[in-house]
MMTF fields as JSON, N, C-alpha, C and O atoms, coordinates in Angstrom:
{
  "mmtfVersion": "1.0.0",
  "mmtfProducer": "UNKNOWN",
  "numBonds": 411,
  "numAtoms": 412,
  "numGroups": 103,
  "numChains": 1,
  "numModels": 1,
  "chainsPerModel": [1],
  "groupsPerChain": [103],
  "chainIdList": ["A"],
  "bondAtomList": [4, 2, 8, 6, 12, 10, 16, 14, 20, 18, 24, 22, 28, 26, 32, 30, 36, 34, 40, 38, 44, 42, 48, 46, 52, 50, 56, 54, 60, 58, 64, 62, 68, 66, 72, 70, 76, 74, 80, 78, 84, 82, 88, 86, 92, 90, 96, 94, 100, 98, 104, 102, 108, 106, 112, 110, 116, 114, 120, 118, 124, 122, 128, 126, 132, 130, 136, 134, 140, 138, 144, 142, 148, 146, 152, 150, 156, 154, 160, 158, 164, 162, 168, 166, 172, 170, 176, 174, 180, 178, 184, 182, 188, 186, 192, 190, 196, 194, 200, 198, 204, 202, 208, 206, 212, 210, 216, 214, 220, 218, 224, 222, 228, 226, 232, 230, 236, 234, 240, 238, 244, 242, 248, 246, 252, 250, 256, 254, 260, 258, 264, 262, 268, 266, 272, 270, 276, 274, 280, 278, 284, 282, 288, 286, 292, 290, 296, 294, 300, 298, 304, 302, 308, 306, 312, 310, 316, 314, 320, 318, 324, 322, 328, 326, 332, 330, 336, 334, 340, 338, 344, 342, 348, 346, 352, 350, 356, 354, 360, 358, 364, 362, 368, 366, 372, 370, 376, 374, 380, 378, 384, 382, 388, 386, 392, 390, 396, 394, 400, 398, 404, 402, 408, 406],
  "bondOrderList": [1, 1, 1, 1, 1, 1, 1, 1, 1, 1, 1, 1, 1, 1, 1, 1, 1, 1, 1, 1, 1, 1, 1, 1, 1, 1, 1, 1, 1, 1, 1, 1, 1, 1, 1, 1, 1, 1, 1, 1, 1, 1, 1, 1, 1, 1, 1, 1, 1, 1, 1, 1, 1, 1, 1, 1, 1, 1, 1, 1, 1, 1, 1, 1, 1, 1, 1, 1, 1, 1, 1, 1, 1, 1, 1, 1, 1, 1, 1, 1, 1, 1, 1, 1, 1, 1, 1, 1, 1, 1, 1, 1, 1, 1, 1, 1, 1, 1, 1, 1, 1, 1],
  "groupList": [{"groupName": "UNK", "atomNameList": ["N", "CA", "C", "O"], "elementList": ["N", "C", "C", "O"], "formalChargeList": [0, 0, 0, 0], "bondAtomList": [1, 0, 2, 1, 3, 2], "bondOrderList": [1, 1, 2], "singleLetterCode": "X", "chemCompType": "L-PEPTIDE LINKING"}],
  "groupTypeList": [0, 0, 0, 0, 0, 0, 0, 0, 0, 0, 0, 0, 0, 0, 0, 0, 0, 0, 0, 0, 0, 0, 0, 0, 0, 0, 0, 0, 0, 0, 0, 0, 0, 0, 0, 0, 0, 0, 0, 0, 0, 0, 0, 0, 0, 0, 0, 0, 0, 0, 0, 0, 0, 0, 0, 0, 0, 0, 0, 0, 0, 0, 0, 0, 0, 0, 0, 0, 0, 0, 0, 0, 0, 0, 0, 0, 0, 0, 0, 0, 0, 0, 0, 0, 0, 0, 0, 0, 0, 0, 0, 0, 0, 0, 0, 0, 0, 0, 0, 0, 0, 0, 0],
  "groupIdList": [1, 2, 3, 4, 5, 6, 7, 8, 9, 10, 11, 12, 13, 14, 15, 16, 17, 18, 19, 20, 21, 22, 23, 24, 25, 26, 27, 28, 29, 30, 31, 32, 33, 34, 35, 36, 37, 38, 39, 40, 41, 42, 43, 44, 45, 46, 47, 48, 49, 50, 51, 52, 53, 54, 55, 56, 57, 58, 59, 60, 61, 62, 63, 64, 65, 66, 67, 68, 69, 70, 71, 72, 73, 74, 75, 76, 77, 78, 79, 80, 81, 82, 83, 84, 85, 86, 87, 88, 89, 90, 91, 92, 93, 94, 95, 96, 97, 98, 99, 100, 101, 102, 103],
  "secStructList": [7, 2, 2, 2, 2, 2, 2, 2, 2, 2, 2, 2, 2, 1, 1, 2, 2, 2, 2, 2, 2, 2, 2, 6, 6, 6, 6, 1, 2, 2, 2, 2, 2, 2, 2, 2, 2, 2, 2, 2, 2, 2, 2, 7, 7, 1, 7, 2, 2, 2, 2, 2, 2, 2, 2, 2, 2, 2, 2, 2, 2, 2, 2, 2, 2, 0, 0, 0, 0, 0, 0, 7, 7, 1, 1, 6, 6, 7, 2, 2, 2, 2, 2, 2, 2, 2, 2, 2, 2, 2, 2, 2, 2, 2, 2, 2, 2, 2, 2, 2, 6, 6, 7],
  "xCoordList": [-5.281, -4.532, -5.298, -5.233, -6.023, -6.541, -7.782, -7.825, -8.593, -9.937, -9.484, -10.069, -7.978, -7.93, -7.295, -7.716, -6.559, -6.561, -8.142, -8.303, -9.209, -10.399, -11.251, -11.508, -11.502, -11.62, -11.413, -12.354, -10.065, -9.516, -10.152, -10.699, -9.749, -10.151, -11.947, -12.494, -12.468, -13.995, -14.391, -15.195, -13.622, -13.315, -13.46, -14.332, -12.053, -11.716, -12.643, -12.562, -13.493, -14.573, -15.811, -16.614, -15.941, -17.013, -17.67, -17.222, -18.734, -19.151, -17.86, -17.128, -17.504, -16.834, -17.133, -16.231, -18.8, -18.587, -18.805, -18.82, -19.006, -18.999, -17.597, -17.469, -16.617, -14.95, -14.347, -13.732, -14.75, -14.302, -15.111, -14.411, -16.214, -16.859, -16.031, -15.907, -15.745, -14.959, -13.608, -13.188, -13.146, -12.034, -11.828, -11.156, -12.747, -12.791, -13.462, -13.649, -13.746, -14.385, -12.835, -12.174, -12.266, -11.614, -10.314, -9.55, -9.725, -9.244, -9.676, -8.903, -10.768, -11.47, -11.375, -10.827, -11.632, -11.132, -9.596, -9.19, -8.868, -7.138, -6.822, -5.949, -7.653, -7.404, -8.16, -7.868, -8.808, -9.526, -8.435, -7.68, -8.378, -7.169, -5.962, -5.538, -5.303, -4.275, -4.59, -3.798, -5.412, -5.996, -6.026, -5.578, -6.49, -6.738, -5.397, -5.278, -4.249, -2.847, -2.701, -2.908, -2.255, -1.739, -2.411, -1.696, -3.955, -4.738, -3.841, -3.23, -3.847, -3.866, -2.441, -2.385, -1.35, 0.274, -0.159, -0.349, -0.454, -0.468, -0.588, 0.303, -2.123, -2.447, -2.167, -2.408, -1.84, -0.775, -1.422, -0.955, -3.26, -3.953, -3.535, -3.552, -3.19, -3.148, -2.008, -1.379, -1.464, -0.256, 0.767, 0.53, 1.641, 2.577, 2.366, 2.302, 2.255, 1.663, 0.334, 0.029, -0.541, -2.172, -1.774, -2.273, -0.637, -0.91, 0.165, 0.024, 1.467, 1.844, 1.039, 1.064, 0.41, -1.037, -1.94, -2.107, -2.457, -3.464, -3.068, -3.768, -1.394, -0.935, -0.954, -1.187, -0.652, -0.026, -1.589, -1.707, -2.632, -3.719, -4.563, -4.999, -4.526, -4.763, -3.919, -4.214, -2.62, -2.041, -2.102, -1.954, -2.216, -2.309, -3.871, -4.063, -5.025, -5.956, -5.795, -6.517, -4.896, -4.805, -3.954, -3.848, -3.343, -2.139, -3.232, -3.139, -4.479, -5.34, -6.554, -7.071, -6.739, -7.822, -6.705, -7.214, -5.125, -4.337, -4.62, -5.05, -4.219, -4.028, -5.586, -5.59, -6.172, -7.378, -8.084, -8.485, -8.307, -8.546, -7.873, -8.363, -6.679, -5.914, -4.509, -3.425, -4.747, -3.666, -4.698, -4.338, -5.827, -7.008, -6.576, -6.541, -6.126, -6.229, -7.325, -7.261, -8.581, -10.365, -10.274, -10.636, -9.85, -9.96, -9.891, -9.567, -10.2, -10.136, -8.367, -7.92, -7.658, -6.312, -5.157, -4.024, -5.684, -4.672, -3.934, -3.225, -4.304, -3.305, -2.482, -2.377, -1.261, -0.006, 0.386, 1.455, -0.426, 0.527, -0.249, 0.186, -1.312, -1.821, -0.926, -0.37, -1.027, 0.109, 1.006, 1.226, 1.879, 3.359, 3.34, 4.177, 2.224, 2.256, 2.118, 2.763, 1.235, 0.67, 1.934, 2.656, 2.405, 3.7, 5.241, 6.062, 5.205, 6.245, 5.694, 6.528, 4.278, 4.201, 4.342, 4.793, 3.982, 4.024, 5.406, 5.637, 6.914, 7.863, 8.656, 9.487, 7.901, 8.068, 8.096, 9.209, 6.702, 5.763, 7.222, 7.933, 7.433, 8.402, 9.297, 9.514, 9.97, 11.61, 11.419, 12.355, 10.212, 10.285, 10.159, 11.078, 9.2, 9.206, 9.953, 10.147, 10.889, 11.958, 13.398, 14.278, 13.463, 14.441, 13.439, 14.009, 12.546, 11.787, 12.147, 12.545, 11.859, 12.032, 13.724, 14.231, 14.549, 16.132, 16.199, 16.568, 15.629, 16.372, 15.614, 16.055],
  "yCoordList": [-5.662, -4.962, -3.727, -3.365, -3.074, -1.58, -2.345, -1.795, -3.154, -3.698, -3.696, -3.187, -4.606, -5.004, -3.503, -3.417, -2.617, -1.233, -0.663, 0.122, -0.971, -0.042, -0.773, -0.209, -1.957, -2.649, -2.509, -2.471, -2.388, -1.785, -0.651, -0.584, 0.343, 1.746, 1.521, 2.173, 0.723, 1.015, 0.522, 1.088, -0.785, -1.594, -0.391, -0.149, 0.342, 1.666, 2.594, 3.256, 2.781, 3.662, 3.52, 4.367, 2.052, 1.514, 2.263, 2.02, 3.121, 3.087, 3.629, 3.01, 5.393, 5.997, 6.792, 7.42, 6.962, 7.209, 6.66, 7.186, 5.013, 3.879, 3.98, 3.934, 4.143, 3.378, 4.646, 4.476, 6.182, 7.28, 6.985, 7.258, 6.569, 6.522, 5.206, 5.05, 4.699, 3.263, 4.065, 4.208, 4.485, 5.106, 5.853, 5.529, 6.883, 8.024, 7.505, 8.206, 6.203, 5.45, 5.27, 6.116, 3.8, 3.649, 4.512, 3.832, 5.81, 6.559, 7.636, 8.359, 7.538, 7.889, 7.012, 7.558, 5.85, 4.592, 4.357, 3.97, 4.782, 4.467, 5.852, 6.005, 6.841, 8.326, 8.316, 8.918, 7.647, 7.287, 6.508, 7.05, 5.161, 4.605, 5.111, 4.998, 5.966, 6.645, 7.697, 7.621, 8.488, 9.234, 8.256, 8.538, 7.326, 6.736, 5.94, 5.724, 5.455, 5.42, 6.281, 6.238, 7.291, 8.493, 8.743, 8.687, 9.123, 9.041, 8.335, 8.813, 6.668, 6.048, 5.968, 5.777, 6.162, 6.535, 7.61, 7.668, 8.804, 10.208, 10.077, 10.19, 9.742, 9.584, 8.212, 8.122, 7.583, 6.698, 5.519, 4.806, 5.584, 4.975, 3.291, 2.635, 2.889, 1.272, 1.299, 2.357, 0.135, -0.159, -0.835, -1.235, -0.669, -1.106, -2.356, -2.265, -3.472, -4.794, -4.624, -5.161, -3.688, -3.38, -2.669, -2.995, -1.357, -0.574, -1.16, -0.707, -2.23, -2.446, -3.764, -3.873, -4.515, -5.225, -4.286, -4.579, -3.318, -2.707, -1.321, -0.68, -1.372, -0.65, -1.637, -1.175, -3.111, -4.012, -4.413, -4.833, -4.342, -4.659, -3.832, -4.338, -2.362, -1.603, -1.131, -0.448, -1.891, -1.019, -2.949, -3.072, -3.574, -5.16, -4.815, -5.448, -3.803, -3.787, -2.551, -2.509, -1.655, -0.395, -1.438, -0.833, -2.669, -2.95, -3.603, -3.527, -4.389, -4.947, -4.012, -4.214, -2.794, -1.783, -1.238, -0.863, -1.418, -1.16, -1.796, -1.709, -2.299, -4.043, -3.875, -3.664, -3.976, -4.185, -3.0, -3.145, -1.677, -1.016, 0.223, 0.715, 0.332, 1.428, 0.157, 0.605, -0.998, -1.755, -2.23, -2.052, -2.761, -3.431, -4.632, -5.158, -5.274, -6.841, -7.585, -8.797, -6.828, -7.469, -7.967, -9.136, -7.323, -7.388, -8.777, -9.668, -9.072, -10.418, -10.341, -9.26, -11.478, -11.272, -11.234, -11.361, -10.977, -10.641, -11.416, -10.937, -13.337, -14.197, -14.438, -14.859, -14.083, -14.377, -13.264, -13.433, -11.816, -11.026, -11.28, -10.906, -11.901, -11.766, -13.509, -13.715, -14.464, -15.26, -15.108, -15.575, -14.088, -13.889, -12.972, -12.988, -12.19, -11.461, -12.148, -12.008, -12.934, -14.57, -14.928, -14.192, -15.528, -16.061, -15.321, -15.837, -14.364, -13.058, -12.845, -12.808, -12.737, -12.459, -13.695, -13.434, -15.147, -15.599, -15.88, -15.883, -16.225, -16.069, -15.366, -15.861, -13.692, -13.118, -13.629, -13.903, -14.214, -14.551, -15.546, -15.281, -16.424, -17.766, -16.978, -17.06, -16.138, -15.515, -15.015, -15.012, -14.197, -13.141, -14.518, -14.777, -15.088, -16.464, -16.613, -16.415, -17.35, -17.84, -17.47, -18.26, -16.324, -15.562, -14.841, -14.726, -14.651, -14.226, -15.864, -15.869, -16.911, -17.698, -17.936, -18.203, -17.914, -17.784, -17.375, -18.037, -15.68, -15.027, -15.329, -14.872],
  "zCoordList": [-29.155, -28.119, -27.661, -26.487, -28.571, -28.171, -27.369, -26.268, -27.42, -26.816, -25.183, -24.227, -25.242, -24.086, -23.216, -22.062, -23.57, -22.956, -22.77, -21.835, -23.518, -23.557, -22.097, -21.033, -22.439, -21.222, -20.079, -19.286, -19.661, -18.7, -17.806, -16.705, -18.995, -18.733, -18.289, -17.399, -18.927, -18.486, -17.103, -16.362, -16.805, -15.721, -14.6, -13.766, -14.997, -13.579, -13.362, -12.327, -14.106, -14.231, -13.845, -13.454, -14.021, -13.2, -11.582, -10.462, -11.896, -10.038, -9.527, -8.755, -10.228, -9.376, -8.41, -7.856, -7.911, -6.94, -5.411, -4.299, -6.05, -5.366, -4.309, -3.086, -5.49, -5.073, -4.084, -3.031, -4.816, -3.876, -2.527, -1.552, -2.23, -1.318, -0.156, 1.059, -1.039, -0.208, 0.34, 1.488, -0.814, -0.631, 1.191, 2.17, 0.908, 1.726, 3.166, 4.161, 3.022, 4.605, 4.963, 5.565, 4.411, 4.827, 5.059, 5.745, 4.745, 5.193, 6.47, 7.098, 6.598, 7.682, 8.595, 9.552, 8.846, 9.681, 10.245, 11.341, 8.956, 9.648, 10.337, 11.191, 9.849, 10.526, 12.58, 13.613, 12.325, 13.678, 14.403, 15.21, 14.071, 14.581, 15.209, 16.36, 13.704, 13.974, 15.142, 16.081, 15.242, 16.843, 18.078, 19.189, 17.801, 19.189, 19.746, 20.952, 18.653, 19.107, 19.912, 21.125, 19.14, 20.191, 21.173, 22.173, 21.52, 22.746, 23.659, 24.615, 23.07, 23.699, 24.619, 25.834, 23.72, 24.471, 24.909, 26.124, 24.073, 25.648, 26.922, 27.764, 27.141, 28.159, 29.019, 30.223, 28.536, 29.683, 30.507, 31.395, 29.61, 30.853, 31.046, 32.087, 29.771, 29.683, 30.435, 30.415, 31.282, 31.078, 29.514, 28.374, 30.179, 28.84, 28.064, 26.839, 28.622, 27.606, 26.906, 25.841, 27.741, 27.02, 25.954, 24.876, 25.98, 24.853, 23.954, 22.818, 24.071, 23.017, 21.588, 20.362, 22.8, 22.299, 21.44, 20.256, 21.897, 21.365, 20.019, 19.235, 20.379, 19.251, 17.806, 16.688, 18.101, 17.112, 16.688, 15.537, 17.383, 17.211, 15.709, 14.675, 16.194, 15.503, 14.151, 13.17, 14.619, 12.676, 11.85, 10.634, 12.307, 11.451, 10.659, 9.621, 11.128, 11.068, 9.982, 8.986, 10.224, 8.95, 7.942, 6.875, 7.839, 7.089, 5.771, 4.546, 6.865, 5.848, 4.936, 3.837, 6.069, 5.554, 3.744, 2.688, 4.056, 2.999, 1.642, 0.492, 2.344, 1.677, 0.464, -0.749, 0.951, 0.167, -0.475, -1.63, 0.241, -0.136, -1.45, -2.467, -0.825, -1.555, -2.244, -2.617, -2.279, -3.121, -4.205, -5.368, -4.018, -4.521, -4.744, -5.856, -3.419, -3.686, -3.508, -3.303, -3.58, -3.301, -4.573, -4.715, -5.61, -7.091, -7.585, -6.8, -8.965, -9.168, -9.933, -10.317, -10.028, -10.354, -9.779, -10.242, -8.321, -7.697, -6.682, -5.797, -7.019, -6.088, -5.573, -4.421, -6.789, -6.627, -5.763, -5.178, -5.478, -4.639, -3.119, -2.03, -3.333, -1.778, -1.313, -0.234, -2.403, -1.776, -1.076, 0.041, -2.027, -1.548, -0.232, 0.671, -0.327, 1.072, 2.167, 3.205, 1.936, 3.282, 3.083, 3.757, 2.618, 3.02, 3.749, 4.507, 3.337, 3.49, 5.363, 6.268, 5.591, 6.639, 7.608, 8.724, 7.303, 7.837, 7.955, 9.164, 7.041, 7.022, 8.375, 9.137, 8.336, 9.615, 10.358, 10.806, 11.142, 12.407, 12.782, 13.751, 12.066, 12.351, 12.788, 13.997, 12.123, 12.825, 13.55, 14.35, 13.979, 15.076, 16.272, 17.049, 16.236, 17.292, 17.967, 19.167, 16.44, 16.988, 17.423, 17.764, 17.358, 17.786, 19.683, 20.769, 19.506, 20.796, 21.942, 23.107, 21.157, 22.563, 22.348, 23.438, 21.431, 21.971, 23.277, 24.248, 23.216, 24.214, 25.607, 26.661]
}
């Protein structure tokens, strides 16, 4: 039992200033994003289908920079939750659909 805690711990330690470096991109990336939203509603230039496109565009793109980076589902182990997320989202995609062509 103590091997498999020590393990662990060495695992996380591995190339820390590899992971802060990953870290601190991709928070720099969703921080960019997150600026160019707002740019992008302030100023008003898109019309409305461009910027609700290009809003949904850009946070599906912070959901995965999430997803992988600051959840660590790159990691080895981690199937069953990137399953359930693929499925959970696709779950979505179907209802939103199908309630979109109802109306």
């Amino acid at each position: 039992m103590a091997t498999d805690s020590k393990t662990t711990a060495q695992d996380a330690s591995k190339n820390p200033p590899e992971r802060s470096r990953k870290h601190l991109i991709a928070f720099a990336v969703m921080m960019i994003l997150t600026a160019v939203a707002f740019a992008a509603v302030a100023t008003g230039a898109l019309p409305v289908a461009g910027l609700v496109t290009l809003l949904l565009v850009m946070a599906a793109i912070q959901v995965v920079i999430q997803f992988f980076t600051f959840m660590h589902l790159d990691q080895k182990g981690h199937f069953f939750p990137i399953f359930f997320t693929g499925a959970g989202l696709l779950f979505a995609v179907v209802v939103v659909l199908g309630v979109w062509l109802l109306l």
